[in-house]
C-alpha positions as CSV (number, residue, x, y, z in Angstrom):
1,X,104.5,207.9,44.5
2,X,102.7,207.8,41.0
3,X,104.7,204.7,39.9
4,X,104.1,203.1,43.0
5,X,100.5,203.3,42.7
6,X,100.3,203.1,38.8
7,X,102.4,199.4,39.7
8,X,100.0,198.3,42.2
9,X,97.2,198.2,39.6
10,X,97.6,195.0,38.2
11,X,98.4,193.6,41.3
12,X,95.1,194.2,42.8
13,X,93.4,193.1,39.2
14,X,95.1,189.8,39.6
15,X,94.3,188.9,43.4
16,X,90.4,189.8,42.7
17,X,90.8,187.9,39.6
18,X,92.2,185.0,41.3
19,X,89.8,185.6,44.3
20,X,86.6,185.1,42.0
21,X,88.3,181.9,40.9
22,X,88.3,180.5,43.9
23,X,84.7,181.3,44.8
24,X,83.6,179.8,41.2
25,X,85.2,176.9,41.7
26,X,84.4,176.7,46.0
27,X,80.6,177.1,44.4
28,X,80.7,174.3,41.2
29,X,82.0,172.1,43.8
30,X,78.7,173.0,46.2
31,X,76.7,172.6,43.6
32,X,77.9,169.3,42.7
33,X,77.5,168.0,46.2
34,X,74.3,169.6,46.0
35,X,73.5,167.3,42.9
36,X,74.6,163.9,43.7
37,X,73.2,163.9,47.6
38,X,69.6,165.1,44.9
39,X,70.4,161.7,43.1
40,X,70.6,159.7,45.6
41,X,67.6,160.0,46.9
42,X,65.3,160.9,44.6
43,X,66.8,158.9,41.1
44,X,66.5,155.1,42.0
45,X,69.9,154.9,44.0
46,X,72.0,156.0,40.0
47,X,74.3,157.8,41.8
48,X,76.2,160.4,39.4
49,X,79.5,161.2,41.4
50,X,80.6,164.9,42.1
51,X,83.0,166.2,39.7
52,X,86.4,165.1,39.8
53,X,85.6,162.0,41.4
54,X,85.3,158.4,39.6
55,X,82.7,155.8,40.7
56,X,85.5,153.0,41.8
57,X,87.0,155.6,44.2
58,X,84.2,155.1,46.3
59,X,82.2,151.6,45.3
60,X,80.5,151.7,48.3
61,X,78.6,154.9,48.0
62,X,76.8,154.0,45.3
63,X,74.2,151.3,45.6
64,X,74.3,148.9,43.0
65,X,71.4,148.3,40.7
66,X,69.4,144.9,41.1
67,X,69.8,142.5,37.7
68,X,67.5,140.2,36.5
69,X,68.1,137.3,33.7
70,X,65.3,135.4,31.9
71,X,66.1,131.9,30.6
72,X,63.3,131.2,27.8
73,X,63.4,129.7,24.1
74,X,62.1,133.1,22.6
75,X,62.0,135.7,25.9
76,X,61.6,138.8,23.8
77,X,58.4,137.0,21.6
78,X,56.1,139.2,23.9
79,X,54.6,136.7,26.5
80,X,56.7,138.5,28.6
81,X,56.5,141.7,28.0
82,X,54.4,142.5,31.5
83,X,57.1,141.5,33.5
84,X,59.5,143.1,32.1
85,X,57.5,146.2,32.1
86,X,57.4,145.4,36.4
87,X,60.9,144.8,36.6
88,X,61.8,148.3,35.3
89,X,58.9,149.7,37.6
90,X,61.1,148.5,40.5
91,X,64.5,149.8,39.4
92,X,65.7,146.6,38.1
93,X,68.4,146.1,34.9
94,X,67.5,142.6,32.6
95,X,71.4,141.2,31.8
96,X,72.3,138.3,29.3
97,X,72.7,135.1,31.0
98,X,76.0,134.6,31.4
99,X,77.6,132.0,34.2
100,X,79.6,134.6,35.8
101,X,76.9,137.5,35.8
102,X,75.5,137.9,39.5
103,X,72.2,138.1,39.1
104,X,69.6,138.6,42.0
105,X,66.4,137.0,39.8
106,X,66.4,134.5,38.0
107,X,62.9,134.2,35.7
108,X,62.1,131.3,33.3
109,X,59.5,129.9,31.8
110,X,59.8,126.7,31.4
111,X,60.8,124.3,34.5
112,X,64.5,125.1,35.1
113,X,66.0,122.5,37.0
114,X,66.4,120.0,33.8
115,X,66.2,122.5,31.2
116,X,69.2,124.3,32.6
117,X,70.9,121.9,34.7
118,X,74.3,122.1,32.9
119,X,74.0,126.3,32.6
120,X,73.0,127.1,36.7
121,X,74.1,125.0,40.0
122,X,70.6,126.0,41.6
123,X,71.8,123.6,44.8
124,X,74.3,126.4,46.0
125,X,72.3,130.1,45.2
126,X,73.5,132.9,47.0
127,X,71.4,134.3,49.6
128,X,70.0,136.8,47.8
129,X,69.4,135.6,44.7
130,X,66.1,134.2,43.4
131,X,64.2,131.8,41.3
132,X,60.4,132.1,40.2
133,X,59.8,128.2,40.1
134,X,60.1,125.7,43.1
135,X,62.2,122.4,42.5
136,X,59.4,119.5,42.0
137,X,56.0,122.1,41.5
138,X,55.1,119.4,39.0
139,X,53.8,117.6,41.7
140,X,51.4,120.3,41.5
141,X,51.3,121.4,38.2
142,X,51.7,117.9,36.0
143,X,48.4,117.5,34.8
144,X,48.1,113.6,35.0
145,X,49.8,113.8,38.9
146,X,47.5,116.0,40.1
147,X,44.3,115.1,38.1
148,X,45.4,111.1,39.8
149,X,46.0,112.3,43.7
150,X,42.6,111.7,44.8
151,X,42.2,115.0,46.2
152,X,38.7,115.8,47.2
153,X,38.3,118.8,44.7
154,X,39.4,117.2,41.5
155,X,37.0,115.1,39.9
156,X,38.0,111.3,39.5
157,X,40.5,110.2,37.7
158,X,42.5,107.5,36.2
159,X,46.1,107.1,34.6
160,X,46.1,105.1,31.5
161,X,47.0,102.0,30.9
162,X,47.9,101.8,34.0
163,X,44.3,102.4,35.7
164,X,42.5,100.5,33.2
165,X,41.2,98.4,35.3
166,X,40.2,100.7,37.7
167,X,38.4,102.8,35.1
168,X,36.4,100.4,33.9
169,X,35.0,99.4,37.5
170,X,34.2,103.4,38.3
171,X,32.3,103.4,34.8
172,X,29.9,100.3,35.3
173,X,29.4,101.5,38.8
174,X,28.1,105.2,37.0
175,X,26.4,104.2,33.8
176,X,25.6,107.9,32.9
177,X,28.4,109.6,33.8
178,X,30.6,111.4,31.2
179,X,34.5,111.1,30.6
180,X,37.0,113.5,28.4
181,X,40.4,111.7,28.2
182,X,43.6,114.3,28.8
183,X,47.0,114.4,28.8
184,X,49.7,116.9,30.0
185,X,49.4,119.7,26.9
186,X,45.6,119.7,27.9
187,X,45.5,120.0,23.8
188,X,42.6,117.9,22.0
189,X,40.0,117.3,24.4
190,X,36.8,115.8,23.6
191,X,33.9,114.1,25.5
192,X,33.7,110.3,24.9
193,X,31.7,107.8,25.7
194,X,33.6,104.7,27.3
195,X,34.0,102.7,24.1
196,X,35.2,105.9,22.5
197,X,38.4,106.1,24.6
198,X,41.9,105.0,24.2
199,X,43.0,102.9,27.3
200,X,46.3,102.3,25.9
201,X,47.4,105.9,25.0
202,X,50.2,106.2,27.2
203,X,50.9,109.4,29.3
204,X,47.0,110.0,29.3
205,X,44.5,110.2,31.8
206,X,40.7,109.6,31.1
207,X,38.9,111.7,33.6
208,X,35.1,112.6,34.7
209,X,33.4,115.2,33.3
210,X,31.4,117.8,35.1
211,X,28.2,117.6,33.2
212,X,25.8,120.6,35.2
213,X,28.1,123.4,34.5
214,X,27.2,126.8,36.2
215,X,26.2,129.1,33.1
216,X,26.3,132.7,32.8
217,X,24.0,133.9,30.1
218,X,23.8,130.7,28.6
219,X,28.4,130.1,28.5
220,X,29.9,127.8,30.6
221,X,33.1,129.5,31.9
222,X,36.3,128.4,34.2
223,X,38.1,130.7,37.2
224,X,41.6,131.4,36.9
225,X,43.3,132.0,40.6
226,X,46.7,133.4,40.7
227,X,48.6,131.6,43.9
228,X,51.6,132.5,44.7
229,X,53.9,130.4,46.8
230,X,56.4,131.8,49.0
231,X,57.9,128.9,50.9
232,X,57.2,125.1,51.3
233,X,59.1,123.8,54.5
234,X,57.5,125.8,56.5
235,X,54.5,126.2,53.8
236,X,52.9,129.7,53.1
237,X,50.8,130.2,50.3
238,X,48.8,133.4,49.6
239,X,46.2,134.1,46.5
240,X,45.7,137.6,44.7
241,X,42.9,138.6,45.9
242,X,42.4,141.5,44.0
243,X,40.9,139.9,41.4
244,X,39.9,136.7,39.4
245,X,40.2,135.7,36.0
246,X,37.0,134.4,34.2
247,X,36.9,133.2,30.8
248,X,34.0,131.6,28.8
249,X,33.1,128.9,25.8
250,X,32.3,130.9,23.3
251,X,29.2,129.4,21.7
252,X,26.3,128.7,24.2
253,X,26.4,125.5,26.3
254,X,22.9,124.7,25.5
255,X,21.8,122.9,23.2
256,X,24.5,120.5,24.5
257,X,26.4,118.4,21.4
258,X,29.6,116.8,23.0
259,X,31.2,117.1,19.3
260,X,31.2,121.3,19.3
261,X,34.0,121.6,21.8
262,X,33.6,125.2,21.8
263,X,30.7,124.6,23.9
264,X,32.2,123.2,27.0
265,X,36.3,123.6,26.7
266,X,37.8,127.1,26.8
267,X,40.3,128.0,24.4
268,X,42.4,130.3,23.3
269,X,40.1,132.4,21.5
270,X,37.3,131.9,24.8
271,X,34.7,134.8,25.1
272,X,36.0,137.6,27.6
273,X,33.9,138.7,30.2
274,X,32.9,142.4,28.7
275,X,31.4,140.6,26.0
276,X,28.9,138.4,28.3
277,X,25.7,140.8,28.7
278,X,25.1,140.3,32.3
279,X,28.3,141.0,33.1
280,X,29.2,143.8,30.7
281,X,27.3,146.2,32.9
282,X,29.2,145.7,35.9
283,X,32.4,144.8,34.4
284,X,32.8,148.0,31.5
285,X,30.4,150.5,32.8
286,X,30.8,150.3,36.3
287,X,34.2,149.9,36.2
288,X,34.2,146.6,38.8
289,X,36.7,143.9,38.8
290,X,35.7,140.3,37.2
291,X,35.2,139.0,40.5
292,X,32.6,141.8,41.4
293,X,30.8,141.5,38.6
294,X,30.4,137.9,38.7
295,X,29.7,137.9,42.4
296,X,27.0,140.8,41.5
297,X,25.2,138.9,38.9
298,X,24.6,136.1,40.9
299,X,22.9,137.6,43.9
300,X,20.5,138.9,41.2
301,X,19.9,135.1,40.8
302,X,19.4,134.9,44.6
303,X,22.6,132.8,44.5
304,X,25.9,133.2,47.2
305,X,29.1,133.8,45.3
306,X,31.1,133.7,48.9
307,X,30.3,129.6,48.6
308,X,32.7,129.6,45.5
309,X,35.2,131.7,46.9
310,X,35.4,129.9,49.9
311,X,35.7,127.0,48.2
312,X,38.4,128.2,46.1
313,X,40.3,129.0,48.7
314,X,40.1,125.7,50.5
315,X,40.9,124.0,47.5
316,X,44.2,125.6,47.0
317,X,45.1,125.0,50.6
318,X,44.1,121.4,50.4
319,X,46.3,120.9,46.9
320,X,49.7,122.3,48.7
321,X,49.3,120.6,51.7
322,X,48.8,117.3,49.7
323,X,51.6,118.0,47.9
324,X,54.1,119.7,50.8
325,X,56.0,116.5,51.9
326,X,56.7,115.4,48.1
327,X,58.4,118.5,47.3
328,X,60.2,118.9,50.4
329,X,61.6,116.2,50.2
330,X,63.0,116.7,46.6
331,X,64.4,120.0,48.0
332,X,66.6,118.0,50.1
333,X,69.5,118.2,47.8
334,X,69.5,122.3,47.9
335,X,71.0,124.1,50.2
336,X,68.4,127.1,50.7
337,X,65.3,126.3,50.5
338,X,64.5,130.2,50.3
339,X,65.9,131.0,46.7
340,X,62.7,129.9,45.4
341,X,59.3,131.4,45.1
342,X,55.9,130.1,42.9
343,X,53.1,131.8,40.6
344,X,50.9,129.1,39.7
345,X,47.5,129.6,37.9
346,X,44.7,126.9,39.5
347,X,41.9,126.7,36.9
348,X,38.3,126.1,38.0
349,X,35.1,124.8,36.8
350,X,31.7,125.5,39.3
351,X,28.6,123.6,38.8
352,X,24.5,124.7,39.9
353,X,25.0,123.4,43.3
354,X,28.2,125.9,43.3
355,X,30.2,123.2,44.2
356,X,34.1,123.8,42.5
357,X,36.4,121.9,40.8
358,X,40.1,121.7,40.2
359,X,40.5,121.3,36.4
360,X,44.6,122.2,36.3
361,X,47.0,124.2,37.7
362,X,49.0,126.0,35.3
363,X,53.5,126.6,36.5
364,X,53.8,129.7,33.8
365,X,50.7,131.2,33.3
366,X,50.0,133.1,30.4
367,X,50.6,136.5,31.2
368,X,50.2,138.3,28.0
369,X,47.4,140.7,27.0
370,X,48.4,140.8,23.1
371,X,45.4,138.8,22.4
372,X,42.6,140.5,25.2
373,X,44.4,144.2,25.8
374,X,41.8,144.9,28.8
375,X,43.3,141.8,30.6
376,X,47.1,144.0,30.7
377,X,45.9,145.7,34.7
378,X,45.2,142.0,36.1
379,X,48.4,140.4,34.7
380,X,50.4,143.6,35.7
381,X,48.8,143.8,39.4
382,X,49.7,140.1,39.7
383,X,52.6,140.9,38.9
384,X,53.4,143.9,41.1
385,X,51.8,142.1,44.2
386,X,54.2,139.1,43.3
387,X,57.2,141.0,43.5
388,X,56.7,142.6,46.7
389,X,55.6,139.6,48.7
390,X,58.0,137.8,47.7
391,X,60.8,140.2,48.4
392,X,61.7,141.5,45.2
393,X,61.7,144.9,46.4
394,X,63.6,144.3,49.4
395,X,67.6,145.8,48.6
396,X,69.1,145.6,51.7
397,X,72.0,143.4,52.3
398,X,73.8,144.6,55.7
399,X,72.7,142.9,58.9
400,X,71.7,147.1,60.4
401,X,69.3,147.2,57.1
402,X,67.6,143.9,58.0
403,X,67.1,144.5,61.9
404,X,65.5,148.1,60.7
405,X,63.0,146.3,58.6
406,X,62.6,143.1,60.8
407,X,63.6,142.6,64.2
408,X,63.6,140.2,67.3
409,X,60.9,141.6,68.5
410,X,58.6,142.0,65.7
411,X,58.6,137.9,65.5
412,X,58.3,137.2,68.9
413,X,54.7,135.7,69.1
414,X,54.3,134.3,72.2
415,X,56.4,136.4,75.2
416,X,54.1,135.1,78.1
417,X,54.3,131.5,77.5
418,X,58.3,131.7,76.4
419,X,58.7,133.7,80.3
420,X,56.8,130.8,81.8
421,X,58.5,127.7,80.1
422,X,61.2,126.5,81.7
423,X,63.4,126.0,78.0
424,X,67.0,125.5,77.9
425,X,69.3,125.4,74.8
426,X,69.8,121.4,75.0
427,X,66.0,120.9,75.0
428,X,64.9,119.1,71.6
429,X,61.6,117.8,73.2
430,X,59.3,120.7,73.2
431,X,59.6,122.9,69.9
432,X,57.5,125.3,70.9
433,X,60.8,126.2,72.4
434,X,62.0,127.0,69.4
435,X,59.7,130.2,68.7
436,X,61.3,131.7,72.1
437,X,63.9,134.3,71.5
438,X,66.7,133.1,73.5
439,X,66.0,129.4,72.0
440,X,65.3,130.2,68.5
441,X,67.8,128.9,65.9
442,X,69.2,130.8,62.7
443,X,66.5,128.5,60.4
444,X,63.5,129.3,62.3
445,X,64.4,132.9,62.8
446,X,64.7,133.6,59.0
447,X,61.2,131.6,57.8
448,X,59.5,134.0,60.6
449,X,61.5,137.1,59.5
450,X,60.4,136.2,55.8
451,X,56.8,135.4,56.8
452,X,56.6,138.7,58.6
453,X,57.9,140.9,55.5
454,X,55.1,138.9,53.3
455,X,52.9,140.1,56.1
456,X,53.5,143.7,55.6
457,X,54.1,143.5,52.0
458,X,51.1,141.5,50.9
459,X,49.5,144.1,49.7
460,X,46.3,142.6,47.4
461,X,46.8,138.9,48.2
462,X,45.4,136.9,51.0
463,X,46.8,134.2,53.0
464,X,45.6,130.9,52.2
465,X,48.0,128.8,54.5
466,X,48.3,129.2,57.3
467,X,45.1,129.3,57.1
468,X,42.8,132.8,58.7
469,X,41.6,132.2,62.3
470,X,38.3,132.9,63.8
471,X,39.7,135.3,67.2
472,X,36.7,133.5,69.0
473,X,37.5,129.6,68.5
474,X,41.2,130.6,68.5
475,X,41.1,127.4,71.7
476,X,39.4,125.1,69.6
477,X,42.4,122.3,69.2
478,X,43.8,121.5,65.6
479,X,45.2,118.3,64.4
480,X,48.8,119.4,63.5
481,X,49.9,115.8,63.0
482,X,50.1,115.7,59.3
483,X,52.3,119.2,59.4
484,X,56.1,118.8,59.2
485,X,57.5,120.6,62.3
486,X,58.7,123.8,60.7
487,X,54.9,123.9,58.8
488,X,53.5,123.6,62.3
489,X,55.6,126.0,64.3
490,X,54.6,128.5,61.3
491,X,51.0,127.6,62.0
492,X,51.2,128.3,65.7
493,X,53.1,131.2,65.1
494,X,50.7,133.1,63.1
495,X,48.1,132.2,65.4
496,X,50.1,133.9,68.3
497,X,50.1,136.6,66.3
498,X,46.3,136.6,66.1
499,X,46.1,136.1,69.6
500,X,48.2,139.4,70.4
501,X,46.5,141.3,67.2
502,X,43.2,140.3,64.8
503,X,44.7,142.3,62.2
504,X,47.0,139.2,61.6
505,X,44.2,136.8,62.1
């Protein structure tokens, strides 16, 4: 009996050590689970995978991480260095270029489209991939095409040589006016008086000058609007509204003397707005944005800023709706036209009478704050409204993600009438057909899904087109004649959408 038991020892030593084994390793495994389901949820979708268990067992567990590639002739000078800084903030990882890299953004600086032609085939993108410039924004942003469009808020001008003529008609006709002659580095301007000017200086534009200049403390200053554009066929273009950037001469305006150009042209080394008196007060101590402080100053002067902003505004809607029908039709030859989103700058000048002006509008804006460090929170919330209206934060690929963001019946605008119009699928007359459900094609159902995610996402900026509505005039008939038909079923969209809530008005 004593050997028996003096045998059996071991044996029970062994099972309870084998037993503990098994619970150690039952509870590392827990723990692990434990871990990764933490990481997934709470660590930007970077997925470390249980132990034992290699990430291309299961690829489709772990989300894969959005990529972003800059195409620039010095990207890491530090003029980019801000949106870089946003691209981390939303989880994203910057690759080399490299043909076969599958990038989802695509940020240059200069105007792809020729620059890279040979490197990128941007007429076949993938869905989900995106560029930050527009094929044919020089329509908008060439200095000499824009400053020669006769639009109503750009002050008149004329091409040279080819407008010589024409120039010289305008001048006799305003004996007294003043002309600064530009071309498209907006480098070296000057006033001149008429025989001062060089008609035959190819690629040049000889334009009027704005000679009452609003002054602030004596400095005549420009407004800098950031505009994004989020689609041109159907067009939608929103502003940040969160702010506006002012920047002034840096000696005063008056005495006038057209040879100190640091008087009337703003430079790179322009006066910032804390160092303008009146301004300081509102700007530094009161911790306001440049547009409050500006706007605060002047009803101390028993002036209405609201006139400029409105006008502003109006301005930049008048600009992309000038320029919708050249662009789209460049687009032609690409097959998406939603790989392609716009941050423009459009500079202003105001004068006494508060009336604005459309000096430029610039395609890559300097974003930088290594020169003016307080300027670093505009450029970054610019930046960080950019990216999510234009659906840089949006990961989702599968068809059950999108329908949980954006559904049928979140674009639906106009249920009553749709019910009461006797539509088929054949019918190509009436296109309000088109913004039914059961009659609304795969095109026009993706420009409203994509208008209706800016919608929620806008955060700080404010739509400029399609332009707000008044709930009580929302009757009043519009000429919608000039729209191309997807620009007009957008506008009559978003005024449905008015109609059923102000909030979208």
């Amino acid at each position: 009996m004593r050997r028996i038991r003096w045998l059996s020892l071991p044996l029970v030593t062994g099972f309870m050590l084998v037993l503990c084994a098994v619970l150690l390793a039952v509870n590392f495994f827990q723990l692990n689970s434990i871990q990764y389901e933490h990481n997934k949820y709470h660590h930007n979708g970077q997925q470390p995978y249980p132990a034992g268990r290699r990430a291309d067992d299961e690829p489709t567990r772990q989300p894969r991480r959005p990529s972003y590639v800059v195409l620039a002739k010095n990207p890491d000078a530090g003029h980019l260095v801000h949106v870089f800084d946003v691209f981390n903030v939303y989880g994203y990882t910057r690759r080399p270029f490299d043909q076969k890299v599958d990038w989802d953004v695509l940020w240059s600086h200069e105007y792809p489209f020729k620059t890279y032609a040979d490197r990128i085939d941007f007429s076949d993108l993938k869905s989900h991939q995106k560029v930050n410039h527009f094929p044919g924004i020089g329509f908008i942003t060439n200095k000499i095409d824009l400053a020669t469009s006769s639009i109503a808020y750009v002050p008149p001008a004329f091409h040279m040589p080819l407008e010589k003529s024409k120039f010289s008609e305008f001048a006799k006709k305003n004996p007294h006016k003043l002309f600064v002659q530009k071309q498209n580095n907006h480098r070296g301007i000057k006033i001149k008086s008429p025989d001062q000017l060089d008609f035959n200086a190819t690629g040049t534009f000889i334009q009027e000058y704005i000679d009452n200049p609003l002054l602030i403390d004596g400095y005549k200053f420009d407004i800098g609007v950031y505009t994004i554009i989020t689609s041109i066929d159907p067009l939608r273009v929103y502003m940040y509204n969160g702010d506006i950037l002012f920047r002034f001469c840096p000696v005063k305006y008056e005495p006038f003397d057209p040879n100190n150009i640091d008087k009337y042209v703003v430079g790179d080394d322009y006066l910032p707005i804390w160092n303008v008196p009146s301004l300081k007060k509102y700007y530094v101590h009161q911790k306001a944005s440049m547009k409050v402080a500006v706007e605060s100053h002047l009803k101390t002067l028993g002036k209405d800023a609201t006139k400029i902003w409105d006008q502003l505004e109006d301005a930049i809607r008048v600009v992309c709706l000038k320029k919708e029908s050249m662009i789209k039709n460049l687009m032609k030859k690409y097959k998406s036209k939603t790989n392609f989103f716009e941050m423009a700058r459009f500079d202003f000048v105001v004068d006494k009478d508060l009336k604005v002006f459309i000096m430029e509008v610039n395609m890559s804006p300097n974003l930088s704050s290594a020169h003016y460090a307080p300027n670093r929170l505009i450029y970054e919330q610019v930046l960080f409204n950019l990216f999510a209206i234009v659906g840089l934060t949006h990961f989702e690929r599968k068809e059950d993600s999108l329908n949980m963001a954006v559904s049928t019946k979140n674009i639906m605008a106009y249920p009553k009438m749709c019910a009461e119009m006797n539509c088929s699928m054949s019918d190509t007359d009436n296109e309000d057909c088109r913004l039914c459900g059961p009659y609304m094609d795969r095109e026009t159902r993706i420009h409203l899904t994509n208008a209706y995610r800016e919608h929620i996402d806008r955060h700080d900026c404010k739509r400029v087109f399609p332009p707000k509505f008044d709930p009580k005039f929302l009757n009043a008939s519009v000429d919608l004649s000039g729209f191309s038909v997807n620009t007009r079923l957008m506008y009559k969209w978003f005024k449905g959408k008015c109609m059923a809530d102000p909030e979208w008005c």
